[in-house]
N, C-alpha and C positions, 0 to 999 in steps of 0.2 A: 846399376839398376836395382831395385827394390827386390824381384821377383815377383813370383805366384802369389807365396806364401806371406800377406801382408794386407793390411785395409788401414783404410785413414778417415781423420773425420776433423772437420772443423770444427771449434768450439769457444767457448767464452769460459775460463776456468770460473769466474765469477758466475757463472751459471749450474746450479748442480742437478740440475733436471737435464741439462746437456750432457754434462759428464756420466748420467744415469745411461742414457740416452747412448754415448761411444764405449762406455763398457760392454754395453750389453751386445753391443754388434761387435767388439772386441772379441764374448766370449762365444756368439755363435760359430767365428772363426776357426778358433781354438780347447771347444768341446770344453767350456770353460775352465780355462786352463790359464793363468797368471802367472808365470815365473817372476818379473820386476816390475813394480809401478814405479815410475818414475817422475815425480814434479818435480817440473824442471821452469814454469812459467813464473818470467817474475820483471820487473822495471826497477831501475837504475833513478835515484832523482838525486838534483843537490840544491840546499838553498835551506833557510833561516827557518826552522818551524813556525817561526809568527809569522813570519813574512811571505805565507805559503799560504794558495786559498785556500779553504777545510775542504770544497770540494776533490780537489787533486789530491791530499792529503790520505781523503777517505779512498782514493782510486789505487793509491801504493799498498795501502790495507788487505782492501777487497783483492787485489793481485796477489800479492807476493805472499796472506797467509791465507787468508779464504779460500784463496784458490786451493791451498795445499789441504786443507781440512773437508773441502768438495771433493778431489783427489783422491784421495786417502779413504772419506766414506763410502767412497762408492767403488773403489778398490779392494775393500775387503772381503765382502764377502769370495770374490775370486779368489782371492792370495790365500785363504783359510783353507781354499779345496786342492789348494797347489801345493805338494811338496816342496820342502826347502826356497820357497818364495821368500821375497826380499820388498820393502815399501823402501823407496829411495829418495830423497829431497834435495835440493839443492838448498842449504845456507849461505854464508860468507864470512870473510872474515870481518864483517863486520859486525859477527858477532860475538867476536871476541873482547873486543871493548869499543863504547862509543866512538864519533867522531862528528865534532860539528860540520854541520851542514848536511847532514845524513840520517840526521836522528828518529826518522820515520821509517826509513828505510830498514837503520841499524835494529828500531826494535821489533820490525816485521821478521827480521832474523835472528834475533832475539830467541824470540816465539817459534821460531822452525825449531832454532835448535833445540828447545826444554821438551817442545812436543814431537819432538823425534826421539829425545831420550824418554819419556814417557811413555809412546808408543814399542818403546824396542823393550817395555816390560811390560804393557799389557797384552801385545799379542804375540810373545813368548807364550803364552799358555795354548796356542794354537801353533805352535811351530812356525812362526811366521817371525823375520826379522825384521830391522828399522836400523836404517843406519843414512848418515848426510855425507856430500861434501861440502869443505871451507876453502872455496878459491878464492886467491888473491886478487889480481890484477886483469883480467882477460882478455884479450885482444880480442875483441866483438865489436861490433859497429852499436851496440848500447850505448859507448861510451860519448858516441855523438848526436846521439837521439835527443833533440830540442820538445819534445810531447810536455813535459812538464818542468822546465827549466827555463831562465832568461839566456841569452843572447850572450852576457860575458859568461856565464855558469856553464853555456854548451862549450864555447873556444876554450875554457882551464877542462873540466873534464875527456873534452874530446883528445886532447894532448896526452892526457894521464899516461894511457897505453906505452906512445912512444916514449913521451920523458923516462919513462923505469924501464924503457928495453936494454937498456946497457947492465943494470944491474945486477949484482949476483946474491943478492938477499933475499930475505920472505917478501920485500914489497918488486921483485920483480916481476915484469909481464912474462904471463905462462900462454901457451897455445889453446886452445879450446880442444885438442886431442891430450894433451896432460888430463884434463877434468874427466874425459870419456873414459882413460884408462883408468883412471880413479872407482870409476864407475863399474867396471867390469873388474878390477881387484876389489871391489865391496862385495861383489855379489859373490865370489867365492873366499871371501875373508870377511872376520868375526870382532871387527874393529865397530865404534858405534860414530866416530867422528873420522874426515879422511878429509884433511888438510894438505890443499896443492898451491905453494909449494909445501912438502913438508915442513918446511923450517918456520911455517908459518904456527903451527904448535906451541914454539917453543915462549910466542907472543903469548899464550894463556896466564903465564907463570908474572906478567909485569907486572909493575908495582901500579895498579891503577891510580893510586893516590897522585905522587907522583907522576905518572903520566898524564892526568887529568890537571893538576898543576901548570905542567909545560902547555897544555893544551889554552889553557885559560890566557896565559901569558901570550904566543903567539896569535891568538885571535886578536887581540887588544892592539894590535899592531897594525 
Protein backbone atom coordinates (compact mmCIF):
# COMPACT_ATOMS: atom_id res chain seq x y z
CA UNK A 1 0.00 0.00 0.00
CA UNK A 2 1.11 3.51 -0.78
CA UNK A 3 -0.16 4.92 2.46
CA UNK A 4 -1.60 8.50 3.80
CA UNK A 5 1.23 10.15 3.00
CA UNK A 6 1.03 10.22 -0.99
CA UNK A 7 -1.16 11.78 -4.09
CA UNK A 8 -1.10 11.07 -7.59
CA UNK A 9 -1.86 12.61 -10.87
CA UNK A 10 -2.26 11.89 -14.33
CA UNK A 11 -0.55 13.48 -17.00
CA UNK A 12 0.92 13.85 -20.48
CA UNK A 13 4.69 14.80 -19.78
CA UNK A 14 4.36 16.42 -23.23
CA UNK A 15 2.21 18.67 -21.60
CA UNK A 16 3.70 21.37 -19.20
CA UNK A 17 0.75 23.16 -18.02
CA UNK A 18 0.02 19.53 -16.76
CA UNK A 19 3.09 19.18 -15.15
CA UNK A 20 2.55 22.77 -13.62
CA UNK A 21 -0.55 21.66 -12.71
CA UNK A 22 0.91 17.99 -10.60
CA UNK A 23 3.71 19.95 -9.02
CA UNK A 24 1.63 22.28 -7.56
CA UNK A 25 -0.76 19.78 -5.93
CA UNK A 26 2.59 17.93 -5.22
CA UNK A 27 3.73 20.84 -3.16
CA UNK A 28 0.36 21.57 -1.38
CA UNK A 29 1.02 18.07 -0.03
CA UNK A 30 4.41 18.50 1.20
CA UNK A 31 4.57 22.35 2.36
CA UNK A 32 6.57 22.64 -0.74
CA UNK A 33 8.99 20.47 -0.17
CA UNK A 34 10.96 18.52 -3.17
CA UNK A 35 13.55 16.11 -2.12
CA UNK A 36 13.81 13.89 -5.86
CA UNK A 37 12.27 14.65 -9.26
CA UNK A 38 12.47 12.09 -10.99
CA UNK A 39 11.85 11.69 -15.16
CA UNK A 40 11.54 8.65 -15.69
CA UNK A 41 8.90 8.89 -18.84
CA UNK A 42 10.21 7.75 -21.96
CA UNK A 43 9.30 4.93 -25.24
CA UNK A 44 11.39 2.30 -26.66
CA UNK A 45 11.19 2.47 -30.71
CA UNK A 46 13.21 0.62 -33.62
CA UNK A 47 13.42 0.94 -37.25
CA UNK A 48 15.19 2.95 -40.25
CA UNK A 49 15.02 6.96 -39.51
CA UNK A 50 13.84 7.39 -43.21
CA UNK A 51 11.79 4.69 -43.10
CA UNK A 52 9.92 6.11 -39.89
CA UNK A 53 6.75 8.54 -40.35
CA UNK A 54 8.25 12.20 -39.12
CA UNK A 55 4.99 12.05 -37.19
CA UNK A 56 6.01 9.02 -34.76
CA UNK A 57 9.41 10.28 -35.01
CA UNK A 58 8.38 13.75 -33.47
CA UNK A 59 6.28 11.52 -30.78
CA UNK A 60 9.96 9.78 -29.50
CA UNK A 61 11.05 13.73 -29.31
CA UNK A 62 8.34 15.20 -27.61
CA UNK A 63 8.46 12.01 -25.04
CA UNK A 64 11.64 11.11 -24.05
CA UNK A 65 13.21 14.90 -24.03
CA UNK A 66 10.42 17.47 -23.80
CA UNK A 67 9.00 15.56 -21.43
CA UNK A 68 12.30 15.77 -19.41
CA UNK A 69 12.73 19.64 -19.98
CA UNK A 70 8.59 20.11 -18.95
CA UNK A 71 9.89 18.08 -15.84
CA UNK A 72 12.64 19.57 -14.72
CA UNK A 73 11.05 23.38 -15.39
CA UNK A 74 8.53 22.91 -13.38
CA UNK A 75 10.52 21.03 -10.72
CA UNK A 76 12.62 23.72 -9.84
CA UNK A 77 11.48 26.02 -8.41
CA UNK A 78 10.58 23.28 -5.62
CA UNK A 79 13.93 21.48 -5.57
CA UNK A 80 15.59 25.22 -4.94
CA UNK A 81 13.56 25.47 -1.54
CA UNK A 82 14.53 21.72 -0.59
CA UNK A 83 17.57 20.94 1.04
CA UNK A 84 20.03 18.60 -0.52
CA UNK A 85 17.30 17.85 -3.30
CA UNK A 86 18.28 15.83 -6.28
CA UNK A 87 16.75 16.34 -10.35
CA UNK A 88 17.00 12.77 -11.50
CA UNK A 89 16.49 11.32 -15.25
CA UNK A 90 16.51 8.31 -16.73
CA UNK A 91 19.13 8.13 -20.00
CA UNK A 92 20.42 4.78 -21.54
CA UNK A 93 22.94 3.24 -22.69
CA UNK A 94 22.18 4.22 -25.68
CA UNK A 95 23.75 7.07 -25.17
CA UNK A 96 26.72 5.88 -25.10
CA UNK A 97 27.32 5.41 -28.65
CA UNK A 98 24.77 5.17 -31.47
CA UNK A 99 23.11 2.15 -32.79
CA UNK A 100 21.24 1.62 -36.08
CA UNK A 101 17.83 1.42 -35.81
CA UNK A 102 17.66 3.58 -32.74
CA UNK A 103 18.88 6.74 -33.92
CA UNK A 104 16.05 8.79 -32.72
CA UNK A 105 15.83 7.30 -29.68
CA UNK A 106 19.58 7.18 -29.26
CA UNK A 107 19.81 10.95 -29.76
CA UNK A 108 16.75 11.92 -27.37
CA UNK A 109 19.27 10.38 -24.81
CA UNK A 110 21.74 11.98 -26.18
CA UNK A 111 20.31 15.16 -25.13
CA UNK A 112 19.26 13.70 -21.51
CA UNK A 113 22.66 13.02 -20.86
CA UNK A 114 24.47 16.66 -21.94
CA UNK A 115 21.43 18.25 -20.27
CA UNK A 116 21.74 16.43 -17.16
CA UNK A 117 25.50 17.31 -17.12
CA UNK A 118 24.50 20.88 -17.78
CA UNK A 119 21.93 21.07 -15.28
CA UNK A 120 24.31 19.39 -12.38
CA UNK A 121 26.29 22.87 -12.89
CA UNK A 122 23.82 25.24 -13.23
CA UNK A 123 21.85 24.53 -10.33
CA UNK A 124 24.82 23.66 -8.23
CA UNK A 125 24.62 27.26 -7.50
CA UNK A 126 21.31 26.57 -5.65
CA UNK A 127 22.45 23.45 -3.83
CA UNK A 128 20.42 21.47 -5.99
CA UNK A 129 21.98 18.25 -7.78
CA UNK A 130 21.42 16.48 -11.28
CA UNK A 131 22.62 13.32 -11.83
CA UNK A 132 21.01 10.17 -14.52
CA UNK A 133 20.96 6.54 -14.88
CA UNK A 134 22.47 4.41 -18.10
CA UNK A 135 20.45 1.13 -18.14
CA UNK A 136 21.15 -1.45 -20.22
CA UNK A 137 18.81 -4.02 -21.18
CA UNK A 138 15.41 -4.03 -18.97
CA UNK A 139 13.15 -6.61 -18.53
CA UNK A 140 9.90 -4.36 -18.91
CA UNK A 141 7.11 -5.20 -21.19
CA UNK A 142 8.48 -1.81 -23.40
CA UNK A 143 10.37 -4.08 -25.05
CA UNK A 144 7.17 -5.59 -26.65
CA UNK A 145 5.18 -2.62 -27.15
CA UNK A 146 4.08 -2.52 -31.01
CA UNK A 147 2.81 1.68 -30.60
CA UNK A 148 5.33 2.63 -33.04
CA UNK A 149 7.21 -0.27 -34.63
CA UNK A 150 6.24 -3.00 -37.47
CA UNK A 151 5.26 -6.51 -36.61
CA UNK A 152 8.86 -8.15 -37.48
CA UNK A 153 10.64 -5.02 -35.38
CA UNK A 154 8.14 -6.02 -32.32
CA UNK A 155 9.04 -10.18 -32.41
CA UNK A 156 13.29 -9.13 -32.54
CA UNK A 157 12.87 -6.53 -29.87
CA UNK A 158 10.41 -8.16 -27.85
CA UNK A 159 13.03 -11.30 -27.44
CA UNK A 160 15.83 -8.76 -26.66
CA UNK A 161 15.12 -9.17 -22.88
CA UNK A 162 15.29 -12.97 -22.79
CA UNK A 163 18.02 -13.48 -25.56
CA UNK A 164 20.62 -11.60 -23.04
CA UNK A 165 19.34 -13.23 -19.79
CA UNK A 166 22.00 -15.78 -19.71
CA UNK A 167 24.62 -13.20 -19.98
CA UNK A 168 27.14 -11.95 -17.66
CA UNK A 169 28.38 -8.76 -19.44
CA UNK A 170 27.13 -5.00 -19.77
CA UNK A 171 24.74 -6.12 -22.43
CA UNK A 172 22.91 -8.35 -20.03
CA UNK A 173 19.24 -8.18 -18.86
CA UNK A 174 19.08 -6.24 -15.39
CA UNK A 175 15.74 -6.30 -13.22
CA UNK A 176 13.80 -3.03 -13.06
CA UNK A 177 14.78 -3.05 -9.08
CA UNK A 178 18.77 -2.91 -10.05
CA UNK A 179 17.63 0.75 -11.78
CA UNK A 180 15.48 1.68 -8.54
CA UNK A 181 18.52 0.99 -6.46
CA UNK A 182 20.61 3.04 -8.65
CA UNK A 183 18.16 5.46 -7.87
CA UNK A 184 18.18 5.62 -4.34
CA UNK A 185 22.28 5.26 -4.31
CA UNK A 186 22.13 8.63 -6.57
CA UNK A 187 20.34 10.38 -4.16
CA UNK A 188 22.79 10.00 -1.42
CA UNK A 189 25.89 9.78 -3.79
CA UNK A 190 27.73 12.47 -5.74
CA UNK A 191 28.35 10.54 -8.91
CA UNK A 192 26.85 12.61 -12.10
CA UNK A 193 26.22 9.26 -14.48
CA UNK A 194 25.00 5.72 -12.60
CA UNK A 195 25.35 3.10 -15.26
CA UNK A 196 23.41 -0.35 -14.42
CA UNK A 197 24.98 -2.68 -15.17
CA UNK A 198 28.17 -1.07 -14.07
CA UNK A 199 30.27 -2.63 -16.50
CA UNK A 200 28.22 -0.75 -18.85
CA UNK A 201 30.89 2.33 -18.25
CA UNK A 202 33.45 0.86 -19.25
CA UNK A 203 31.58 0.86 -23.01
CA UNK A 204 32.30 4.97 -22.87
CA UNK A 205 36.06 4.41 -23.49
CA UNK A 206 35.30 2.28 -27.29
CA UNK A 207 37.03 2.98 -30.02
CA UNK A 208 33.87 4.61 -31.76
CA UNK A 209 35.72 4.57 -35.03
CA UNK A 210 35.94 1.17 -35.10
CA UNK A 211 32.94 0.27 -33.65
CA UNK A 212 30.91 2.22 -36.01
CA UNK A 213 33.05 0.37 -38.68
CA UNK A 214 31.70 -3.19 -37.49
CA UNK A 215 28.58 -1.55 -37.34
CA UNK A 216 28.41 -0.39 -41.05
CA UNK A 217 29.56 -3.94 -42.07
CA UNK A 218 27.00 -6.09 -40.14
CA UNK A 219 24.05 -3.79 -41.33
CA UNK A 220 25.02 -4.60 -44.96
CA UNK A 221 24.29 -8.01 -44.22
Amino acid sequence: ALGDRCCTAYLDVRDKEAFDTALALFAEQTDGRLDLMFNNAGITVGGYFDEMPFDKIMDIVNINLIGVLNGTYAAIPLLKQTENSLCFTTSSSAAIFGAPGMAVYGATKYAVKGFTHAMSVELARYGVRAADVMPGIIDTPLWGSSRYVDGKAVATFAKTPKRNADRTDASRTIAPSEVAEAVWRAYHGTKLHWYVPPELEKNETVDFDANRDGQIERNRR
